[in-house]
C-alpha positions in Angstrom: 11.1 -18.3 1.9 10.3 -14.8 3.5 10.0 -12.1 0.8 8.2 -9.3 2.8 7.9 -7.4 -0.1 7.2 -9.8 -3.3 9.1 -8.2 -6.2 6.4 -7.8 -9.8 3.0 -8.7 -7.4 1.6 -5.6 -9.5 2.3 -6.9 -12.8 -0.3 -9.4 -11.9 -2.6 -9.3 -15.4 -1.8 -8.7 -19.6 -3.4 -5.0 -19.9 -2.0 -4.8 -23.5 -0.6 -7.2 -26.1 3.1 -8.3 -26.0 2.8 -7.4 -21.8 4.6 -9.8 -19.9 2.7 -11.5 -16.6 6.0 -10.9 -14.8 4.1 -12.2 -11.4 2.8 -15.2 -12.5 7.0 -15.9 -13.9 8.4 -15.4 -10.5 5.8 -17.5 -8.6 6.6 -20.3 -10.9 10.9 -19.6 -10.8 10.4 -19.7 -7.2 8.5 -22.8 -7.3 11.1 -24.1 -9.3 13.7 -23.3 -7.3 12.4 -25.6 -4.8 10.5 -23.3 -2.5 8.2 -25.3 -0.4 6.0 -22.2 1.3 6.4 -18.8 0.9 5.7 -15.8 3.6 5.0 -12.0 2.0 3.2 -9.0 3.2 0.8 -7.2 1.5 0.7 -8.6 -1.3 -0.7 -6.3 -4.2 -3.2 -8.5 -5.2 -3.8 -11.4 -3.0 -6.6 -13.8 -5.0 -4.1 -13.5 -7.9 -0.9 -14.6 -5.1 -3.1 -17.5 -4.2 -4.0 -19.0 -7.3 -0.9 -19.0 -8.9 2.1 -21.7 -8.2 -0.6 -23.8 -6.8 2.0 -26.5 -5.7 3.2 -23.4 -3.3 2.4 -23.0 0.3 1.7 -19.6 0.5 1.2 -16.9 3.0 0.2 -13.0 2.8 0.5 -11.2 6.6 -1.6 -8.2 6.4 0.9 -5.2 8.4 -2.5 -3.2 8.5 -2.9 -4.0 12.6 0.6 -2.4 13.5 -0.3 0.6 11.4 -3.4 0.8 13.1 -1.5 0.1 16.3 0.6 3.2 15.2 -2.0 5.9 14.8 -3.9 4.9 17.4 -2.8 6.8 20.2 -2.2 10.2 17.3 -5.7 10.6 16.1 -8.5 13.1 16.6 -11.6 13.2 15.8 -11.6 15.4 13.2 -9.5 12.7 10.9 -10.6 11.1 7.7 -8.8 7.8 6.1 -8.7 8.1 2.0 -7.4 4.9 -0.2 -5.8 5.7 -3.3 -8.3 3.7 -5.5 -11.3 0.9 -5.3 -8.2 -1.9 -4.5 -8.0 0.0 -1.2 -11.5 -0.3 0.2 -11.0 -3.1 1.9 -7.9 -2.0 4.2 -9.3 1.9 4.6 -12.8 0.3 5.9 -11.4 -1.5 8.0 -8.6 0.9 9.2 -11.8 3.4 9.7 -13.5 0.7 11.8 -10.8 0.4 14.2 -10.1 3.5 14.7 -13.6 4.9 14.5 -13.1 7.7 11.9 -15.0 8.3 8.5 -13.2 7.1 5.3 -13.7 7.3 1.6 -11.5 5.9 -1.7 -11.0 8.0 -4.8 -12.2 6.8 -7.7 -9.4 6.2 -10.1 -8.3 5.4 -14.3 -5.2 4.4 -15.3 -4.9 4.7 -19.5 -3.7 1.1 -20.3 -1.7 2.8 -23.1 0.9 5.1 -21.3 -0.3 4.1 -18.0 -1.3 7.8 -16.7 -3.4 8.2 -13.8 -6.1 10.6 -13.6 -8.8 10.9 -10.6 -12.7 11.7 -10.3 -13.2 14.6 -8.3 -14.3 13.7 -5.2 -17.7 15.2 -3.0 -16.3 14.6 0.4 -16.0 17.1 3.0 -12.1 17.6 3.7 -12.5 21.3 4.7 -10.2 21.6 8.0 -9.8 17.8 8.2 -6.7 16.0 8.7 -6.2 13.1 6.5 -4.8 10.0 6.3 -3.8 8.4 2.5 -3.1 4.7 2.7 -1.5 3.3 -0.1 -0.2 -0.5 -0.3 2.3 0.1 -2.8 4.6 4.1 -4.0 7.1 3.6 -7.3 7.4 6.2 -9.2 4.9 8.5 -7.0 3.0 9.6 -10.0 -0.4 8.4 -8.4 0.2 9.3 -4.8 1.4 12.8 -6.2 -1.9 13.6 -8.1 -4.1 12.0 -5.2 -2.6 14.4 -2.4 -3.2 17.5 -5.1 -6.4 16.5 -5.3 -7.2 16.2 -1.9 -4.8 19.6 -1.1 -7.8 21.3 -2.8 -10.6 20.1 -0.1 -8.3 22.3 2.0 -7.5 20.0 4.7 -5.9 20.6 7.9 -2.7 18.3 7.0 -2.3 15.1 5.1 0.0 12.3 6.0 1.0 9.8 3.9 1.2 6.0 4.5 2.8 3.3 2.7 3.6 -0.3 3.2 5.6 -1.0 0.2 7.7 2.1 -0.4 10.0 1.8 -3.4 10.5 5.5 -4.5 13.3 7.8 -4.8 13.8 10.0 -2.0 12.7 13.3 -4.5 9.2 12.3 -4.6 9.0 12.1 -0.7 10.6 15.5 -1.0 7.6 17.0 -3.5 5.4 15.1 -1.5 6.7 17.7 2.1 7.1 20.7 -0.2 3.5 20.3 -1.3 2.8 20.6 2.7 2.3 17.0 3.3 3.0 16.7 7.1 4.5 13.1 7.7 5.1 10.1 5.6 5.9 6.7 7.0 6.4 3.4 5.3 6.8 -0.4 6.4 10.4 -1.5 6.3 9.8 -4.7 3.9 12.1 -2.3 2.2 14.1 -0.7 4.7 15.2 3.7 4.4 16.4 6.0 6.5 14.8 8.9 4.7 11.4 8.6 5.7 9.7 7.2 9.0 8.8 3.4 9.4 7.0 0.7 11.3 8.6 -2.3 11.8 7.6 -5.7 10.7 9.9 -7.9 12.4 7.5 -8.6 15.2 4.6 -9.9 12.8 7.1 -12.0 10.9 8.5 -13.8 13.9 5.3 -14.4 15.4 3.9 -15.3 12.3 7.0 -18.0 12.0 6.8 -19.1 15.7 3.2 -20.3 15.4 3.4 -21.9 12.0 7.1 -23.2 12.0 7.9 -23.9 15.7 
């Protein structure tokens, strides 16, 4: 099966009592269903995706090369990549690495209670910079939202906003441009016409020619 974006990855871990594992159920329904192997990208959390439905051949394609494939040929030198949150580091290093531009994550709590997000001020120099936010995952854009006020207070040059997994309603994009945001794009695992996208249909069928063919 090919589910480029795997429907409750996030709910992934039991944060308070009574809360359902939601991931951990549809690994196993799809197990039972008689999936052999299954194909995803990004996966929210992908030691969890692994080592659950161990009977399941499973695959996480990381979309992270086209992105960088996409900016590559934009930047300047006075860019800065930003991830959301500690889960980004990994992707925003190497995003940085590629295209040889500085890069920090925001430190960031979520109350396990009514699930608000609230940041740590950050010490890094955005003054005139143009920045990048990488996110893997936007719902109901409450934490995207706070993260690019926050940054809009370094006083950066622009911001643009990239997503692989871009599940919210068309108002929060439009906050998102009246706050001065400058471009958003997504990853069409979940296809829209409201915002810019890079497609994934070339990773997929690769991905399927070389394993499956």
């Amino acid at each position: 099966a090919i589910i480029p974006y795997l429907c409750y990855a996030r709910a992934d871990r039991k944060r308070v009592d009574g809360e359902v594992v939601s991931h951990s159920i549809t690994m196993d329904l799809l197990s039972t269903a008689g999936i052999d192997s299954l194909v995803t990208v990004n996966v929210h959390n992908s030691e969890v995706f692994h080592n659950t439905a161990k009977d399941l051949e499973k695959y996480n394609l990381s979309i992270l090369p086209a992105i960088i494939d996409y900016f590559k040929d934009k930047i300047t030198e006075d860019w800065v990549i930003v991830g959301p949150d500690k889960g980004s580091k990994e992707d925003i290093a190497l995003f940085a690495k590629e295209l040889s531009l500085p890069s920090f994550v925001l430190e960031k709590y979520r109350d396990p209670i009514d699930h608000d997000v609230r940041f740590k001020d950050t010490e890094y120099e955005c003054q005139s910079k143009s920045i990048i936010l990488l996110d893997d995952v936007i719902t109901s854009g409450g934490t995207a939202l706070k993260a690019i006020k926050l940054l809009l207070e370094k006083n950066p040059s622009n911001i643009q906003f990239v997503v692989v997994h871009a599940l919210a309603e068309n108002k929060v994009f439009n906050e998102m441009r009246e706050m001065g945001v400058k471009d958003i794009v997504s990853v069409n695992t979940i296809p829209r016409d409201d915002i810019e996208q890079i497609d994934i249909s070339l990773l997929i069928s690769k991905f399927i020619e070389e394993k499956f063919l």
